[in-house]
Backbone as CSV, one residue per row, in Angstrom:
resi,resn,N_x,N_y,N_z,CA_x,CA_y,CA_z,C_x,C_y,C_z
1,UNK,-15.422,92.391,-67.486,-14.813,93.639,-67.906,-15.904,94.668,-68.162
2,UNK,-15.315,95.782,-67.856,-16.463,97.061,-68.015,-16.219,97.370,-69.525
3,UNK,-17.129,98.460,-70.117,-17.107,99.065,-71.103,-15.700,99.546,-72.060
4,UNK,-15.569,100.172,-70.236,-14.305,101.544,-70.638,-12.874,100.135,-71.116
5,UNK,-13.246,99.088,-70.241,-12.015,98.409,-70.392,-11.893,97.877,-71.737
6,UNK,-13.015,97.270,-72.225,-13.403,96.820,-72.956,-12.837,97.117,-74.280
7,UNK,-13.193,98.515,-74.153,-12.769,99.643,-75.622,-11.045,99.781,-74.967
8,UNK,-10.596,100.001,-74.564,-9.359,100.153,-74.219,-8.491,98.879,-74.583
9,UNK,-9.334,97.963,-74.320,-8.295,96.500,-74.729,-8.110,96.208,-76.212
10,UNK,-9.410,96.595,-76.473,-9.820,96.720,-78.034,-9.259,97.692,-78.636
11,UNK,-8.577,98.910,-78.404,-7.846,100.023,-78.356,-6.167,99.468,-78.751
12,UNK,-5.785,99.077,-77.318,-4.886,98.649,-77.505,-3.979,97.519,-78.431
13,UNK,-4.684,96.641,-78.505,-4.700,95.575,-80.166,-4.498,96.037,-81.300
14,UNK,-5.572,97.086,-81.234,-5.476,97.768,-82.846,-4.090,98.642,-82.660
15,UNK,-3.625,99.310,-81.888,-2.789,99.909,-81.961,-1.330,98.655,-82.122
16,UNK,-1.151,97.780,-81.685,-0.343,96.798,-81.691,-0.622,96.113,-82.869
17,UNK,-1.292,95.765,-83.634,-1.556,95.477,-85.328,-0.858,96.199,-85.874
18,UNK,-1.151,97.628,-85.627,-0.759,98.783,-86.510,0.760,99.114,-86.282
19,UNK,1.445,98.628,-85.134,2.906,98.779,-85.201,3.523,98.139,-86.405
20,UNK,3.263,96.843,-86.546,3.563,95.941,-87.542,4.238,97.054,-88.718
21,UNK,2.918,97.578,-89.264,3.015,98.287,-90.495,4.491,99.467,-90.571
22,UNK,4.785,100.012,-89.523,5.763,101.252,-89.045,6.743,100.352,-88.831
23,UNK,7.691,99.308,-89.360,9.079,99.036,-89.160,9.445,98.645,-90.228
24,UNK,9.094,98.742,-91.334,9.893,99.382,-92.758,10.116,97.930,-93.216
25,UNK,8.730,97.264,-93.251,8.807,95.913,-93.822,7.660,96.231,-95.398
26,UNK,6.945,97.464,-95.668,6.535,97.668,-96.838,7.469,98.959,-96.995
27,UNK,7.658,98.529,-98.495,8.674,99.737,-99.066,8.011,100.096,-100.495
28,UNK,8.553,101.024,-101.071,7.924,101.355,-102.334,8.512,100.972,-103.289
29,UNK,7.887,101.394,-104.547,8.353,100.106,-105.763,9.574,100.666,-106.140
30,UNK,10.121,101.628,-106.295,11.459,102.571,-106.385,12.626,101.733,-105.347
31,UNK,12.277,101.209,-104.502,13.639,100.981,-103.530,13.081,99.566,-103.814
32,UNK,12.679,98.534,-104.583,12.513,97.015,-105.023,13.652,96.938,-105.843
33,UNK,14.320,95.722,-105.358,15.598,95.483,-106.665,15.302,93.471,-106.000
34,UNK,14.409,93.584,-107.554,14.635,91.935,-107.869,16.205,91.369,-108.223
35,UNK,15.813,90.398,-107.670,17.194,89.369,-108.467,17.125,89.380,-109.675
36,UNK,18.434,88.700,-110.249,18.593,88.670,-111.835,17.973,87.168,-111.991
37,UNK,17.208,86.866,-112.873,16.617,85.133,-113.218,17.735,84.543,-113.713
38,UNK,17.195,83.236,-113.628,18.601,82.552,-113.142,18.971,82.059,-114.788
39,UNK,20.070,81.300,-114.997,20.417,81.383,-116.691,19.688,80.117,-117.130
40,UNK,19.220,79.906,-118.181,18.553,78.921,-119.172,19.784,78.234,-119.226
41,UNK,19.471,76.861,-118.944,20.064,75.711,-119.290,20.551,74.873,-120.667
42,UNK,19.081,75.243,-121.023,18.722,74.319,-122.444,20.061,75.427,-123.703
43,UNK,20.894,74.737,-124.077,21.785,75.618,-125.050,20.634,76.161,-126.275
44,UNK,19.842,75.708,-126.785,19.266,76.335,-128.059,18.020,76.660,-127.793
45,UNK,17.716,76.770,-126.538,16.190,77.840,-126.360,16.608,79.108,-126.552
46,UNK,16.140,80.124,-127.487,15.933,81.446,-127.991,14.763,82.236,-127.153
47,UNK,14.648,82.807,-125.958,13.022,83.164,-125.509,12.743,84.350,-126.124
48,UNK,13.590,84.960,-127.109,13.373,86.054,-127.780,12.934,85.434,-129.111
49,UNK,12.836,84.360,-129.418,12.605,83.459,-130.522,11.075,84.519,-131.139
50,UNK,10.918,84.554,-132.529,9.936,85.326,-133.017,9.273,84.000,-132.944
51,UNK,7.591,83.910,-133.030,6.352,83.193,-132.991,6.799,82.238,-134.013
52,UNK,6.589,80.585,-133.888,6.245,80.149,-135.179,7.754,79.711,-135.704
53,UNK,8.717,80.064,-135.061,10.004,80.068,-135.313,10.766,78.268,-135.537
54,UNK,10.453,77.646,-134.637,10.746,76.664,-133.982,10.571,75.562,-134.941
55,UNK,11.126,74.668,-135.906,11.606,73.803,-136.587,10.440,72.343,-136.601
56,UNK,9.061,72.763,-136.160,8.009,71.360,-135.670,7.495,71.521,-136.977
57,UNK,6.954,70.484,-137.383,6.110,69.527,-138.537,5.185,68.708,-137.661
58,UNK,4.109,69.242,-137.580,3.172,68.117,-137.367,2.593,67.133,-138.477
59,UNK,2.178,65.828,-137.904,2.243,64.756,-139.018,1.006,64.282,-138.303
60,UNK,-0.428,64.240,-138.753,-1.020,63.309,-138.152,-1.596,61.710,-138.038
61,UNK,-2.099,61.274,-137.438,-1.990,59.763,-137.053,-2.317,59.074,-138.109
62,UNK,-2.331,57.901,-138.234,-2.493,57.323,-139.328,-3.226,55.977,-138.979
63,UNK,-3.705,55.448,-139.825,-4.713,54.031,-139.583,-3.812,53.061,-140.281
64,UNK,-3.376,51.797,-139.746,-2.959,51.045,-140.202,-3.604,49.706,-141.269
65,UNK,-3.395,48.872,-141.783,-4.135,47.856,-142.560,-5.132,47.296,-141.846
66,UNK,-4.522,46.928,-140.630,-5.234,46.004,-139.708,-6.258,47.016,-138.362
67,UNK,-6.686,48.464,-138.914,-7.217,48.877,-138.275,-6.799,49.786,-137.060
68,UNK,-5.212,49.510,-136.445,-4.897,50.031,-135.843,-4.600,51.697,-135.707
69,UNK,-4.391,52.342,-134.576,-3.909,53.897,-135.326,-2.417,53.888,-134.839
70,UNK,-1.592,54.722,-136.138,0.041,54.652,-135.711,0.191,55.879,-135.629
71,UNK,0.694,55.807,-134.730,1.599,57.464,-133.904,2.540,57.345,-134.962
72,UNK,2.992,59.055,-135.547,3.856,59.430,-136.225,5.248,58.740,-135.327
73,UNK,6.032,58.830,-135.807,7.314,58.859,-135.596,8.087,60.177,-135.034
74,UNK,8.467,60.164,-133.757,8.934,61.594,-132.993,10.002,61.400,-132.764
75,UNK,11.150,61.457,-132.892,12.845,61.202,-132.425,12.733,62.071,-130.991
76,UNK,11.997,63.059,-130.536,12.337,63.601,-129.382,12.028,63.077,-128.171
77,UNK,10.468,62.409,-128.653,9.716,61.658,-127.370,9.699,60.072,-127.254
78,UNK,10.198,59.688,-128.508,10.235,58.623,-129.066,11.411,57.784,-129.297
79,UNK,12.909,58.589,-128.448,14.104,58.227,-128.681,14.872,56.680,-127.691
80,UNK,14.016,57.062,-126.555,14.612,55.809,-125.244,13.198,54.810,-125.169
81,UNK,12.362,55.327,-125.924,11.270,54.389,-126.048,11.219,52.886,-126.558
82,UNK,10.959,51.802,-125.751,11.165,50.066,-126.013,10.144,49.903,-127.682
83,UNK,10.661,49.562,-128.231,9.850,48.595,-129.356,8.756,47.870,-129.290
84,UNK,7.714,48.595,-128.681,6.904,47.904,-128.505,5.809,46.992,-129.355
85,UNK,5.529,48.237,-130.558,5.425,47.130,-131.577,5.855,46.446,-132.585
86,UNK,7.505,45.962,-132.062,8.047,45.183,-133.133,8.095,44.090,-132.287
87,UNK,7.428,44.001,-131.174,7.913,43.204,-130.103,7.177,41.754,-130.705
88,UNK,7.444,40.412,-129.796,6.781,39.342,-130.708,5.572,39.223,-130.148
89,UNK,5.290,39.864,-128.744,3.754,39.953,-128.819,3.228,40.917,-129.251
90,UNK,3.815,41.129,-129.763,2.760,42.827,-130.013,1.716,42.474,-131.516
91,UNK,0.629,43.532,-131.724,-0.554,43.293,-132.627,-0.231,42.821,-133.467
92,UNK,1.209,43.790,-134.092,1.659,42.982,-135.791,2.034,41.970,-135.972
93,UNK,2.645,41.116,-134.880,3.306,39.207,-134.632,1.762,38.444,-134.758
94,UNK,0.638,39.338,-133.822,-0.615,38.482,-133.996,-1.122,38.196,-135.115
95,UNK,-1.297,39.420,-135.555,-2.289,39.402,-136.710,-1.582,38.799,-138.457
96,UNK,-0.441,38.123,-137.986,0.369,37.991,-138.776,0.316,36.618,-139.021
97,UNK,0.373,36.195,-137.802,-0.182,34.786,-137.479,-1.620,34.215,-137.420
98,UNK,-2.346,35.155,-137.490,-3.834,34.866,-137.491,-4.366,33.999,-138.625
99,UNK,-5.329,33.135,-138.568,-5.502,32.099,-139.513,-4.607,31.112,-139.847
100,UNK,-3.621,30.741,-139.281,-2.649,29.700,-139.510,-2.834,28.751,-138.176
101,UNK,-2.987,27.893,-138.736,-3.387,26.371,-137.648,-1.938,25.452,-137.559
């Protein structure tokens, strides 16, 4: 290819990029109409809730006799959760039994 073609092909591209822009696929922020967000599920989330609002007590961990650390007690995270340490293997069945022959 010669020069002249050269710039002409190169010409022509840019001009074909630039159509893109001219068929009314950017619009201005005046003619934008978002959707409405969709409705909250959860019945007692407040998102207008003032800071600080929200009914939590933190409790922190605790050391047990035997050294262990015990997670507070949570009814929220803690509700379908297995017994794990009331279980008969669990630390407190051991150490309960420890020293007995």
């Amino acid at each position: 290819m010669t020069g002249r073609a050269l710039s002409v092909a190169l010409l022509g591209f840019a001009l074909l990029g630039l159509t893109g822009c001219g068929h009314g696929n950017i619009r201005s922020v005046a003619s934008y109409n978002a959707p409405p967000p969709p409705k909250v599920r959860h019945p007692l989330f407040d998102p207008y809730a003032p800071y600080g609002s929200a009914p939590a007590v933190w409790q922190p961990a605790l050391a047990s006799r035997q050294g262990t650390i015990v997670k507070p007690n949570d009814p929220v995270d803690q509700g379908d959760r297995p017994d794990y340490e009331g279980a008969k293997w669990g630390i407190d069945h051991q150490t309960a039994r420890a020293g007995t022959f």
